[in-house]
N, C-alpha and C positions, 0 to 999 in steps of 0.2 A: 504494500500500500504506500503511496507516494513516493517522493524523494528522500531516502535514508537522508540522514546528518552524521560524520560521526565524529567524535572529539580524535585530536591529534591521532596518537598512539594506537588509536584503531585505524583510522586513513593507512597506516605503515602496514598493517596487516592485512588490510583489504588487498592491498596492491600484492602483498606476497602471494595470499593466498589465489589470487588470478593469474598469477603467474605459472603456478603449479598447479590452478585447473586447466588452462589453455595452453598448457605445454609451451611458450615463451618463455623469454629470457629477461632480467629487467634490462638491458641494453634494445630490446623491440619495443616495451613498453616504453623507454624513455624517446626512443624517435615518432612511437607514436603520437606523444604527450606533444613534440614537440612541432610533430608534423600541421596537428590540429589546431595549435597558435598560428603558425603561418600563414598559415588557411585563414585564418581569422583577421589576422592583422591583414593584408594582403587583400582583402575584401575592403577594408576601411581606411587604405592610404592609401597613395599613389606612388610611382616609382618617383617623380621631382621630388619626396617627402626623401630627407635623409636619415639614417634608421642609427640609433646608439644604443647597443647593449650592455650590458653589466653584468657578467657573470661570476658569481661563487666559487668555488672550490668544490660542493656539494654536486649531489644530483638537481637541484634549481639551476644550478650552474650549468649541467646538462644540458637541461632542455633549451638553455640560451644558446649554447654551441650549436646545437639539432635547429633551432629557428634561426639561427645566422645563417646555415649552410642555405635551407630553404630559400631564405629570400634574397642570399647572392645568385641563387641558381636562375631565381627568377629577375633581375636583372637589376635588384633595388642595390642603392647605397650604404652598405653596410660597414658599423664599426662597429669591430667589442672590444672591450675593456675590463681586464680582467685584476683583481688586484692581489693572487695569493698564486706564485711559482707552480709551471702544470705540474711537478710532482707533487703536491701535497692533493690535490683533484681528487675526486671519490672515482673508481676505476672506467665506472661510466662516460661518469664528465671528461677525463682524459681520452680516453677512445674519440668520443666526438668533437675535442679538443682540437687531435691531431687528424681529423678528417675535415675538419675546417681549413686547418694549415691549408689544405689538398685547392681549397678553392681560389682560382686567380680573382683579384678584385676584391677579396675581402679583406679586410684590415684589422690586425689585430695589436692590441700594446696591452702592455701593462701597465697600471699607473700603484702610484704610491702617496699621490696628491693632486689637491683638488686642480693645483695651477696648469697640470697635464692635460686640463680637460677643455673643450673649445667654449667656445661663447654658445649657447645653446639659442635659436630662435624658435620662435610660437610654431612653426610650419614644421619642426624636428619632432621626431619620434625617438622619446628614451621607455629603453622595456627593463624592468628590475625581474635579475634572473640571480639573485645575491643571496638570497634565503630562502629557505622554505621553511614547513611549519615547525620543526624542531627546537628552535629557540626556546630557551626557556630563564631565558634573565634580558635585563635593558642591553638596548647597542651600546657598543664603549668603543674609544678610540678613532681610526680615521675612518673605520666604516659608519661609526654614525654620523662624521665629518661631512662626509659623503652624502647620505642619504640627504642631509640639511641643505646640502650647498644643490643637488636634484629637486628638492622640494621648492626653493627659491628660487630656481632656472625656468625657463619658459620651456614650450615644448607639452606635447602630447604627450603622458605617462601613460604607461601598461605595466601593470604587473603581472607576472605568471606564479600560478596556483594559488601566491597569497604573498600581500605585501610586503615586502620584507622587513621586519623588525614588529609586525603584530602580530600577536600571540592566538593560536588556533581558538582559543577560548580566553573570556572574557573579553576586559578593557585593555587600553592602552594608558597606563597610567600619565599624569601631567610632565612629569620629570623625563619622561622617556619617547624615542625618535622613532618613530616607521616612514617608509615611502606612503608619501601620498599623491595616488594613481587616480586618474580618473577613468579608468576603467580596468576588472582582476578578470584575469583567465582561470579558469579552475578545472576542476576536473570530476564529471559526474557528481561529486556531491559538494555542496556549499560547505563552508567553515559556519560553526556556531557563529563566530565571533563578524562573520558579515552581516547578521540579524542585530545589528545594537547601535542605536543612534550617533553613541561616541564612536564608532570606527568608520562612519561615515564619510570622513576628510578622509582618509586614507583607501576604502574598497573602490570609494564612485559606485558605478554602475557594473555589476558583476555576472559572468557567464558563465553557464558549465559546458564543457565541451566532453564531449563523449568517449573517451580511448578503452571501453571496453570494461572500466572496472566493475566486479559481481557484488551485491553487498549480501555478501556470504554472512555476516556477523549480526546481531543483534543489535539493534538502540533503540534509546528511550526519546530520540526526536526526529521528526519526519516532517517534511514539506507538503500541503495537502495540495494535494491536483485535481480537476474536474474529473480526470474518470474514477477517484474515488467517493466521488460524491453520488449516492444515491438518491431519487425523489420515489416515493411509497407509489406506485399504481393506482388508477380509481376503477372500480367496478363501476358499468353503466350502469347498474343499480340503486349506486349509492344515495344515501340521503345527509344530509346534514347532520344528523344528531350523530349519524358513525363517522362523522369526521372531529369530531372531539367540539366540547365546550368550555373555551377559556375564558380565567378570571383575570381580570386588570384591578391593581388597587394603582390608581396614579392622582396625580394633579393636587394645587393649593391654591388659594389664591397666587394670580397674577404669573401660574406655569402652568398656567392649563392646556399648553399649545404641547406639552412634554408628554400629557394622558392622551389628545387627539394623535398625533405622530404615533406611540404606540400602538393604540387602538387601531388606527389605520391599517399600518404594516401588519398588524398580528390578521386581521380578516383579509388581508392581500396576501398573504403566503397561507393561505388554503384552509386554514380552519372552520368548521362548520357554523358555529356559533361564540360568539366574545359577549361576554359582560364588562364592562367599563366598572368600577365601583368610584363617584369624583364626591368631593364636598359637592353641598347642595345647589349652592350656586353657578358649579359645572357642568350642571346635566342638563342644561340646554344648549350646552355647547357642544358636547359629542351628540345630542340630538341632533345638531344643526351639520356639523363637522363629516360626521361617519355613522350615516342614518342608517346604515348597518346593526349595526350594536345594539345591544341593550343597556340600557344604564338602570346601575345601582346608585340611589342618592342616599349620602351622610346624613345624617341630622344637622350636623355643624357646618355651616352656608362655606365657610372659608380652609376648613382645614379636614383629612382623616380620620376622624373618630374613633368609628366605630367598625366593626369585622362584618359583615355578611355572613349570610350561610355558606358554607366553604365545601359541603359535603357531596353535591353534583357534580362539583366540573373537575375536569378531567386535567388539570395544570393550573398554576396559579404565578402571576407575575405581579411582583411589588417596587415600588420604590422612586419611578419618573415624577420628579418633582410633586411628592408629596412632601416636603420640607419636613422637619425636625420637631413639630413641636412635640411636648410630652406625652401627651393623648397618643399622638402617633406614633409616639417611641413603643407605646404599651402594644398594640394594635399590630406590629412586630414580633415583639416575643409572642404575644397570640396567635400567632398565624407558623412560629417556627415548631412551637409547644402543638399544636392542632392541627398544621396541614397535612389531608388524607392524601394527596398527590404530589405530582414533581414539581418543585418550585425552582423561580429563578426571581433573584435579587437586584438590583440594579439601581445607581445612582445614589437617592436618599435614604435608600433602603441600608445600604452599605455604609454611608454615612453615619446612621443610626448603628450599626454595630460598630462600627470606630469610636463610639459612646460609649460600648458595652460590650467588651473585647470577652466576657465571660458568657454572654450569649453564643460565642462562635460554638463551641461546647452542644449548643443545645441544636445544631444545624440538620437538617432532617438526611440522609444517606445521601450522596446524589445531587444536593441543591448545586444549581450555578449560579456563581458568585459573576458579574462579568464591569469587575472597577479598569479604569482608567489608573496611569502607574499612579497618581496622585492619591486616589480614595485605598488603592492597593496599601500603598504606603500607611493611609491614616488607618487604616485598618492592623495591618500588619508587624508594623516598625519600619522604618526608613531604610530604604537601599542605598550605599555608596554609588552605584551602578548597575545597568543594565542587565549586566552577569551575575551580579548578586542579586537583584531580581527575582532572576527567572531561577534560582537555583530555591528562593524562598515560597515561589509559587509551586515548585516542585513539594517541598517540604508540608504545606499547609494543605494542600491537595490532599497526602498522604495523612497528615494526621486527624483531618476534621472529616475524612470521605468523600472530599465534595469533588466537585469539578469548577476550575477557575479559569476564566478568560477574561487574559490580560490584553486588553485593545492596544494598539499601536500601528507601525507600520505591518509588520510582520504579529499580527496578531496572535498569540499562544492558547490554546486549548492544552491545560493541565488536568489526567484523570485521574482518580484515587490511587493508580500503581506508578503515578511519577512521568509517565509516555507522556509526552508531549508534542502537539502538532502543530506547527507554523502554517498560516495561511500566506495562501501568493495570491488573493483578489485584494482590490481596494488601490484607492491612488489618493495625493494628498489634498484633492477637493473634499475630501469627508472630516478635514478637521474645521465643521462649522456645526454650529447648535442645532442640539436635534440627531445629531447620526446616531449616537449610541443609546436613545429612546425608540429608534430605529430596529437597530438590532435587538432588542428585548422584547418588541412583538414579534420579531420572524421565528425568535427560539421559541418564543410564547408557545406561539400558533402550532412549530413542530414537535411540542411537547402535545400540545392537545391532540393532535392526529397520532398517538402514539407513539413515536419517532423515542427510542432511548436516549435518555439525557445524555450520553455523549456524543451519539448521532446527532442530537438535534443541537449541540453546542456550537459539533465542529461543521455540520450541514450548513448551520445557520449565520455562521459567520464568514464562510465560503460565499452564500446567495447574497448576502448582505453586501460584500466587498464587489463581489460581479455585475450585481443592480448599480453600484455606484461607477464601476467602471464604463457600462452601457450608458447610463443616464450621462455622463461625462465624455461621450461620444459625440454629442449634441448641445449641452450646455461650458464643456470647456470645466476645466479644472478651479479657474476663480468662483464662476459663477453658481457650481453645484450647491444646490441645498439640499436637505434631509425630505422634502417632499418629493422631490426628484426622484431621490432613490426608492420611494415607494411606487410615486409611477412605473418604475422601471421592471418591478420587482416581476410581474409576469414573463419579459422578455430574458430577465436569469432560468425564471425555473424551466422554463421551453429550453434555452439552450441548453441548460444540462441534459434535461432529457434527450433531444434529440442528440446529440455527441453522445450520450450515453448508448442509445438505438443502434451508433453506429458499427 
């Protein structure tokens, strides 16, 4: 299912152990690694571009030698520059080393400082072929000289497989230098550490290129893809009530637009029936809004109250701007302590247990949690970073049972055994109000049609990010709003299906 992840030290094993199923040698694998760059770069530059490599001593260094030869062969201007004597060369890198020698027209030196190196212009292509993922301490000395004095130079950056000097996992800490590439070559499977907003200046925009690796191995994170995504069938039969009945507890005064937006999306991805539950004051506005629904009216005109019957419906969503007050804090624990079905928490809801950190305790098996890092945080304790993070969403998943989606760019579905699934829908017109009241009725809705709570976490934030991408086919990336992505939301679930058909 999807695109494995695997942290360092198993990428080293993957690669062995393909090598020893396909009967190759890693000297075939590294020409193919390297093959597959040239291909790549070569598609994206021109021969007037003049090409600067920087190769290692490693097998990174490798595949710089394998991509020099390549694009001397094909006619481009090529230098590399290498800064460590071929013998010290891992035995690969030296073979391809001295097969480059072979090529006329290629240029090779070695430097030992920065002042060796030419003036670089905007129209030059430099590839960091200096590291791969094995580091496991800060650059020091003249190769991070190096990396700083490339990071300040003009020119196109590429890196191959991964930055050199960022770490497979986590951050990049303040004190310490990576190349920052605008665009990383990799190889079948992404690095964790390209998922995390701090490694941003250094990944750019990142590929995987395919050289055959198996993911023979186990992990606990995976890239979700469209044909993993499943949409449930309908019997021409069917009727409404067998499509589930979902509850909404949302809205407060003066965020009533947080209950309608829900509301909406939950009866737009397919559910049979929605009850809205708003203060009183709000239930002619989903009347008016999304004459779909049903509405449950509060007693209390402006705020939450009071619980409904909770014992019919088949899913229950809390939390879109129903603000904090006390009443509502209670109306919380009531609903954790009492609910017969699957629930999912959201916004204010999660707010209210960052009040009441001894309610997590009381969480029903199953609940999805789906905070933003911010409510994560107030929830949780504060992350240093991204990598701590997701290593605490891991953690909390496992001990309270639930299931946790942490919104972002690479969205994470965390399930009670620690698995965790990175989403690839969505683009950055969804950071506007409203998206993530969004996503709370699409999971709503597939909790009500039965859908298992971590089908319907990581389904539902798959359809969510896709609607936003479709909708932003049209409206352009500034101008997306969260209503958008609900209009859109039929032409997601068509697509999946029909791709799925195929």
């Amino acid at each position: 299912m999807g695109i494995r992840i695997y942290p360092s030290s198993d990428r080293r094993k993957v690669d062995e152990l393909t090598i020893q199923h396909d009967g190759i040698s890693s000297l075939e694998l590294m020409e193919k690694a390297g093959r597959q760059c040239a291909t790549w770069i070569k598609s994206k530059i021109s021969r007037s571009q003049p090409v600067y490599i920087f190769c290692g001593k490693g097998n990174n260094g490798g595949d710089g030698w394998v991509i020099a030869r390549y694009l001397s062969l094909e006619d481009f201007n090529v230098t590399v520059f290498h800064l460590f004597s071929p013998d010290s060369f891992s035995n690969d890198a030296q073979i391809n080393y001295h097969k480059a020698k072979q090529i006329s027209g290629l240029t090779i030196q070695q430097i030992t400082e920065t002042t060796q190196l030419p003036l670089f212009h905007s129209n030059d292509v430099i590839i960091d072929a200096l590291l791969g993922s094995g580091l496991n301490q800060p650059l020091r000395g003249f190769l991070a000289e190096l990396i700083q004095h490339l990071n300040g130079s003009a020119g196109i950056k590429i890196a191959i497989d991964i930055p050199s000097g960022l770490p497979g996992e986590g951050v990049l800490t303040d004190d310490s230098t990576a190349f920052s590439a605008q665009f990383t070559l990799t190889f079948n499977f992404p690095f964790l550490s390209f998922l995390f907003r701090e490694n941003y200046r250094y990944v750019g925009q990142w590929f995987l290129l395919n050289i055959g690796l198996i993911p023979f191995l186990p992990t606990p994170y995976t890239f979700t893809e469209a044909k993993d995504i499943k949409i449930k069938a309908r019997s021409p039969f069917t009727y409404k009530n067998e499509q589930g009945h979902a509850l909404l507890i949302a809205g407060s005064r003066g965020m009533m637009g947080a209950a309608v937006l829900a509301t909406a999306s939950c009866i737009r991805s397919g559910c049979g029936l929605i009850t809205t539950h708003v203060p009183a004051k709000g239930a002619s506005i989903i009347h008016t809004s999304v004459p779909e629904a049903i509405v449950s009216s509060d007693t209390e005109e402006d705020i939450i109250s009071l619980l409904p019957d909770i014992q019919k419906f088949a899913a229950i969503g809390v939390g879109p701007g129903i603000g904090k007050d006390a009443r509502t804090q209670k109306i919380i624990r009531e609903i954790l302590q009492t609910a017969p079905c699957p629930l999912i928490l959201d916004a204010d809801a999660l707010n209210i247990l960052s009040l009441h950190p001894e309610w997590l305790n009381e969480l029903p098996n199953l609940t999805i949690l789906t905070p933003h890092p911010g409510e994560f945080d107030r929830m949780f304790g504060k992350s240093s970073n991204s990598w701590e993070r997701l290593l605490k969403q891991q953690e909390v998943a496992r001990k309270y049972n639930i299931i946790v989606v942490l919104k972002g760019r690479y969205t994470s579905v965390v399930l009670p055994d620690g698995s965790c699934f990175f989403n690839t829908t969505g683009n950055p017109g969804m950071a506007t109000a409203g998206c993530g009241d969004v996503l709370t009725g699409i999971i709503l809705s597939l909790l009500a049609q039965g859908y298992k709570p971590a089908d319907a976490a990581i389904t539902g934030v798959f359809v969510h990010g896709l609607a936003a991408d479709l909708a932003a086919l049209e409206t352009g990336y500034i101008s997306l709003i969260a209503s958008d992505i609900i209009q859109s939301l039929g032409k997601a679930f068509d697509h999946i299906q029909n791709n799925s058909s195929e």
